[in-house]
C-alpha positions as a printed Julia matrix, in Angstrom:
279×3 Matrix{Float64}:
 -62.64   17.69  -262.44
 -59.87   15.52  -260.77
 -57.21   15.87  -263.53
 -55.29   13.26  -262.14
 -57.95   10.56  -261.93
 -58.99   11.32  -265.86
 -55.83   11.1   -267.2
 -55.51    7.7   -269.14
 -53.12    5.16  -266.46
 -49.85    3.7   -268.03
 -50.06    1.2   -264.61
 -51.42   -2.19  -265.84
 -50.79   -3.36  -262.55
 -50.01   -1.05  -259.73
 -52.95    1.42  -261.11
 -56.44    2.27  -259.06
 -57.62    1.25  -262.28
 -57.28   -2.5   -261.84
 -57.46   -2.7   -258.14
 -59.97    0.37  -256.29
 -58.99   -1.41  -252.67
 -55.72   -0.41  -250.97
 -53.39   -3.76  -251.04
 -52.2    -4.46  -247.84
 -49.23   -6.81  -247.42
 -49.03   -9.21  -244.69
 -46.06  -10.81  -242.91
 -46.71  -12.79  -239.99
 -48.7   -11.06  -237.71
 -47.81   -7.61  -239.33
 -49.99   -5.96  -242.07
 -48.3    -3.58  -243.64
 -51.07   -1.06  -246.27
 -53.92   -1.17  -243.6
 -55.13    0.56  -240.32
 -52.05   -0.24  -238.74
 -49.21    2.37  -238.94
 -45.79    0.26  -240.06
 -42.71    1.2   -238.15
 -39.59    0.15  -239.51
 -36.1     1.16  -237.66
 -32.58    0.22  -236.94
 -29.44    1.3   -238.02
 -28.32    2.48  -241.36
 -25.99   -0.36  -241.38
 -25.06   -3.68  -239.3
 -21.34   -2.5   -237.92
 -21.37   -5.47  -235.22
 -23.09   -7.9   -233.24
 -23.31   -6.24  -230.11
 -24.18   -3.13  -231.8
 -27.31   -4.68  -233.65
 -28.67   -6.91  -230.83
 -28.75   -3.94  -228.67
 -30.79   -1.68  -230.83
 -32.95   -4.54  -231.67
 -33.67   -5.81  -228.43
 -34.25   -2.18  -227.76
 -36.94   -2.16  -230.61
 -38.61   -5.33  -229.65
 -39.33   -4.2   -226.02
 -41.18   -0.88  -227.5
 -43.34   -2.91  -229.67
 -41.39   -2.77  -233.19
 -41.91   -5.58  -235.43
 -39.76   -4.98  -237.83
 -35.35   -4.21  -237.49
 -34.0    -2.45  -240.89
 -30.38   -2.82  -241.11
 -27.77   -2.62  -244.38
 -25.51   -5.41  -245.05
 -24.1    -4.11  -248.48
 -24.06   -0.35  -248.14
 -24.0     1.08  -251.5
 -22.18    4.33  -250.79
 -20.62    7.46  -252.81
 -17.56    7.18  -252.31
 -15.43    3.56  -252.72
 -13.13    4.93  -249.71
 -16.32    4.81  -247.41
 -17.56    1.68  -245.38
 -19.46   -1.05  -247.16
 -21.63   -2.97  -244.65
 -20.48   -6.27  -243.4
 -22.08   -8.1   -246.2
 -22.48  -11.78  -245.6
 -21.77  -11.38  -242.22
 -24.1    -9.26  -241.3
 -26.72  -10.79  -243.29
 -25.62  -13.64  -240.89
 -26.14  -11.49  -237.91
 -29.82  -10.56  -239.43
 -30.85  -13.87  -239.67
 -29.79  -14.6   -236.25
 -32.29  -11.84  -235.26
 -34.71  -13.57  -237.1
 -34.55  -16.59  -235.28
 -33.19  -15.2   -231.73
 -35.68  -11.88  -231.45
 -38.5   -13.2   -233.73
 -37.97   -9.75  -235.86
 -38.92   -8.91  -239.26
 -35.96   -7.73  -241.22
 -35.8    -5.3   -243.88
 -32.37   -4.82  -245.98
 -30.83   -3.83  -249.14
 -30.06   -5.63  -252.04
 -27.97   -4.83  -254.83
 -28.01   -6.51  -257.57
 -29.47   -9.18  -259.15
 -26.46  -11.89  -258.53
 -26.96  -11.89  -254.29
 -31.07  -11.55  -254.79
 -31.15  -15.32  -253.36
 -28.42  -14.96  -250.64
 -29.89  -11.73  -249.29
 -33.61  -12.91  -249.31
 -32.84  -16.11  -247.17
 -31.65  -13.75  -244.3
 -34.45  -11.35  -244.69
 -38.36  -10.83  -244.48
 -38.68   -7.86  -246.87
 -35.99   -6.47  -250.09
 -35.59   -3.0   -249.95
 -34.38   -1.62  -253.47
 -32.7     1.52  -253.05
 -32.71    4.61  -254.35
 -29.66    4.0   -256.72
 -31.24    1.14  -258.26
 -34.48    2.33  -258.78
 -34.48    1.47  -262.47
 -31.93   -1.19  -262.62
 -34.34   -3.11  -264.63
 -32.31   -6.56  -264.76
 -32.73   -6.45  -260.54
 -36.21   -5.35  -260.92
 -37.18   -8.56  -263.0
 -35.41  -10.91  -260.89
 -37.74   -9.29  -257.84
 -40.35  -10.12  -259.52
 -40.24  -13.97  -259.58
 -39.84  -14.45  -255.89
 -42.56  -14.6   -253.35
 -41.78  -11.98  -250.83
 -42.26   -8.34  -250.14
 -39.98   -5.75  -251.84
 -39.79   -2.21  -250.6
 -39.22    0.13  -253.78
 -37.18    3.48  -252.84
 -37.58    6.7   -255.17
 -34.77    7.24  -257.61
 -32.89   10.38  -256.07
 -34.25   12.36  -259.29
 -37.12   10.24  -260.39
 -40.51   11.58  -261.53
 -43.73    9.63  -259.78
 -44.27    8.03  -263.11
 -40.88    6.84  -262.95
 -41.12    4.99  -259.83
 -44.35    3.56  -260.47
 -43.17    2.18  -263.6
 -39.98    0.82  -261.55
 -42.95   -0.64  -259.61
 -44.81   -2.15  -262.78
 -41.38   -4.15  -263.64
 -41.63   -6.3   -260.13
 -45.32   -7.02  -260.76
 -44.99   -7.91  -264.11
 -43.13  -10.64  -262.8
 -45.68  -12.41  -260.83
 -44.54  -10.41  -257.29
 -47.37   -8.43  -256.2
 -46.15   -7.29  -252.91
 -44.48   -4.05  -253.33
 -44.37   -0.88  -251.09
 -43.14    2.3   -252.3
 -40.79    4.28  -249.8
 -40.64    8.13  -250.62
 -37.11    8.68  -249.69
 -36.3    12.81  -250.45
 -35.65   13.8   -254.02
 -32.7    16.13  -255.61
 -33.21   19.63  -255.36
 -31.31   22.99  -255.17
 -31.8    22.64  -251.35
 -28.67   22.14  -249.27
 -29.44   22.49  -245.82
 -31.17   19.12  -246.61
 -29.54   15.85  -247.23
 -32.47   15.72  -249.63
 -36.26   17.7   -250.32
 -39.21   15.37  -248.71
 -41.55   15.38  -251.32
 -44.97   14.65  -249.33
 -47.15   15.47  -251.89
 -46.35   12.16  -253.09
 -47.89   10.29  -250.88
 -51.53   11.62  -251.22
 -50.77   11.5   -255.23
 -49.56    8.03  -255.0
 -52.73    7.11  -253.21
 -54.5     8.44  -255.93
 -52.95    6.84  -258.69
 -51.95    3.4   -256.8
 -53.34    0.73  -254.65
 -49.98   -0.13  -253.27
 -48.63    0.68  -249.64
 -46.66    3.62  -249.44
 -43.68    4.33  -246.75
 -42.02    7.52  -245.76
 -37.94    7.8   -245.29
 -37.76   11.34  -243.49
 -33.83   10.14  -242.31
 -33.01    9.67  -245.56
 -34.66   12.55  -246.9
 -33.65   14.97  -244.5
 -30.42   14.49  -243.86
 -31.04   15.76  -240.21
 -32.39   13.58  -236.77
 -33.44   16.36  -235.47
 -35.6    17.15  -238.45
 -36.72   13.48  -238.1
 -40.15   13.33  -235.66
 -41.56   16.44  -237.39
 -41.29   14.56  -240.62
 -42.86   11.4   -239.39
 -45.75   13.28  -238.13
 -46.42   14.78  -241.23
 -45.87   11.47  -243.33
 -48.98    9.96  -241.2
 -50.74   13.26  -241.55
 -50.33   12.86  -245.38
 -52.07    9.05  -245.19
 -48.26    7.09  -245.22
 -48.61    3.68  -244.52
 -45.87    3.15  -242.57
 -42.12    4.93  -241.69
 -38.62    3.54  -242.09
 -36.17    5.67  -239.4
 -32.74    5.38  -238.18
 -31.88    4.48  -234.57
 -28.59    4.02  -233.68
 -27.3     3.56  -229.97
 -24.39    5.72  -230.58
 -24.74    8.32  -233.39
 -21.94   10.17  -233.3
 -19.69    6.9   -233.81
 -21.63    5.32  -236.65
 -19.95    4.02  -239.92
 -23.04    5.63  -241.96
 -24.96    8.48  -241.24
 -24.91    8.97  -238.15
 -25.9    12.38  -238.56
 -29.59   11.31  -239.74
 -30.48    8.59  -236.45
 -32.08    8.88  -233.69
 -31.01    7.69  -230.24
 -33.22    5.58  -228.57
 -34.65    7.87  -225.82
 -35.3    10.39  -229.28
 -37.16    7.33  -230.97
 -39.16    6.53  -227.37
 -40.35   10.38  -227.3
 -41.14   10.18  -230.89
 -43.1     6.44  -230.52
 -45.98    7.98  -227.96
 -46.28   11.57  -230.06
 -46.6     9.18  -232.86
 -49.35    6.95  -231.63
 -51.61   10.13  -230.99
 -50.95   11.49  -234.69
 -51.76    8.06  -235.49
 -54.93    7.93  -233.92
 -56.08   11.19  -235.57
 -56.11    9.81  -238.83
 -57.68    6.32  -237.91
 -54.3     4.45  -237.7
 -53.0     3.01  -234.59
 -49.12    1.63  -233.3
């Protein structure tokens, strides 16, 4: 007996229950929740212009659709840097238009929901505000994909019901990005949990997306995490490149350089194929 399966659903929305088929999430000509494996990559945060047209030209030529980048960096310590904030939202949107790249950044609250959406193509919530219910409302009325990070210490039932807060506001198109969770471990920025991602396949019909920068801690940790995300049925990865680690304003230690995220892009296209996906 599948315990998992019998057990009553709280989801009235994200839930297998209501919807057997896996949702996938289109966005121009990229489908994010279907046969095709989503990459997602850039920086950890927009530090300048030539710094982000760089990496995203970079990412264009080897086929990635989509540029993550932070304009407001929510960080843990006030003395740290805080993203560019309308600037580089400025600088995003000139990728937008300039590259013709899908952008993916972070938004913090619900007072800059509407500046920060006009300069991107998907929301990501982060792990922080992972039940900051007021935000999670205001996601819900607008029409465009939000990507939900796991709370730092939340339970799956947790983060679903995070999830449950968009929809109930009318926005169905919601990823959920497994970003590491709180443990004892400290040779890890954080543990990957990716058990989660079979178990949210179970219980969910929505797209799910690995973090293994975030939740490692560690680039060179990185490709051996990505492989096992798409092993474990992901539907797409979020990972840090960054043309110059070592003189990045936030965590460096986690990117990739390019020629790393090349190497990784063709090992990644034959895991891919194993499991029916393709690049």
């Amino acid at each position: 007996m599948n315990l998992v399966a019998e057990k009553a659903s709280p989801f009235k929305l994200c839930g297998r229950e209501q919807k057997r088929e896996g949702t996938i999430i289109t966005i121009g000509n990229t489908s994010i929740g279907g046969r095709q494996l989503a990459l997602m990559a850039g920086p950890c945060a927009v530090e300048s212009e030539d710094q982000l047209f760089a990496i995203a030209t970079y990412l264009k030529n080897k086929g990635v659709s989509i540029l993550r980048g932070g304009a407001y960096k929510p960080r843990t310590s006030p003395y740290s840097f805080q993203g560019l904030e309308k600037e580089g939202l400025r600088l995003l949107n000139r990728i937008r238009r300039e590259l013709g790249l899908l952008v993916i950044t972070e938004v913090l609250d619900q007072f800059t929901i509407d500046e920060v959406a006009k300069s991107c193509d998907i929301l990501q919530v982060g792990s922080r505000n992972m039940q900051n219910y007021s935000l999670l409302r205001e996601l819900g009325r607008l029409d465009k994909p939000v990507l939900l990070k796991r709370g730092m210490s939340a339970t799956v039932e947790e983060w679903l019901m995070a999830a449950e807060y968009i929809m109930s506001g009318g926005n169905s198109q919601v990823m959920l990005c497994e970003r590491g969770i709180r443990t004892f471990e400290t040779y890890t920025r954080n543990t990957l949990d990716l058990s989660a991602v079979p178990l949210i396949k179970e219980l969910s019909h929505l797209p799910v997306i690995v973090d293994p920068s975030h939740a490692t801690g560690r680039y060179s940790l990185v490709p051996a995490m990505c492989k096992a995300a798409v092993i474990a049925g992901a539907d797409g990865l979020i990972v840090e490149v960054h043309p110059s680690p070592s003189e990045a304003l936030s965590d460096g230690a986690q990117s990739l350089l390019p020629e790393k995220f090349s190497t990784l892009l063709t090992e990644l296209k034959e895991v891919a194929a194993f499991t029916g996906k393709s690049i």
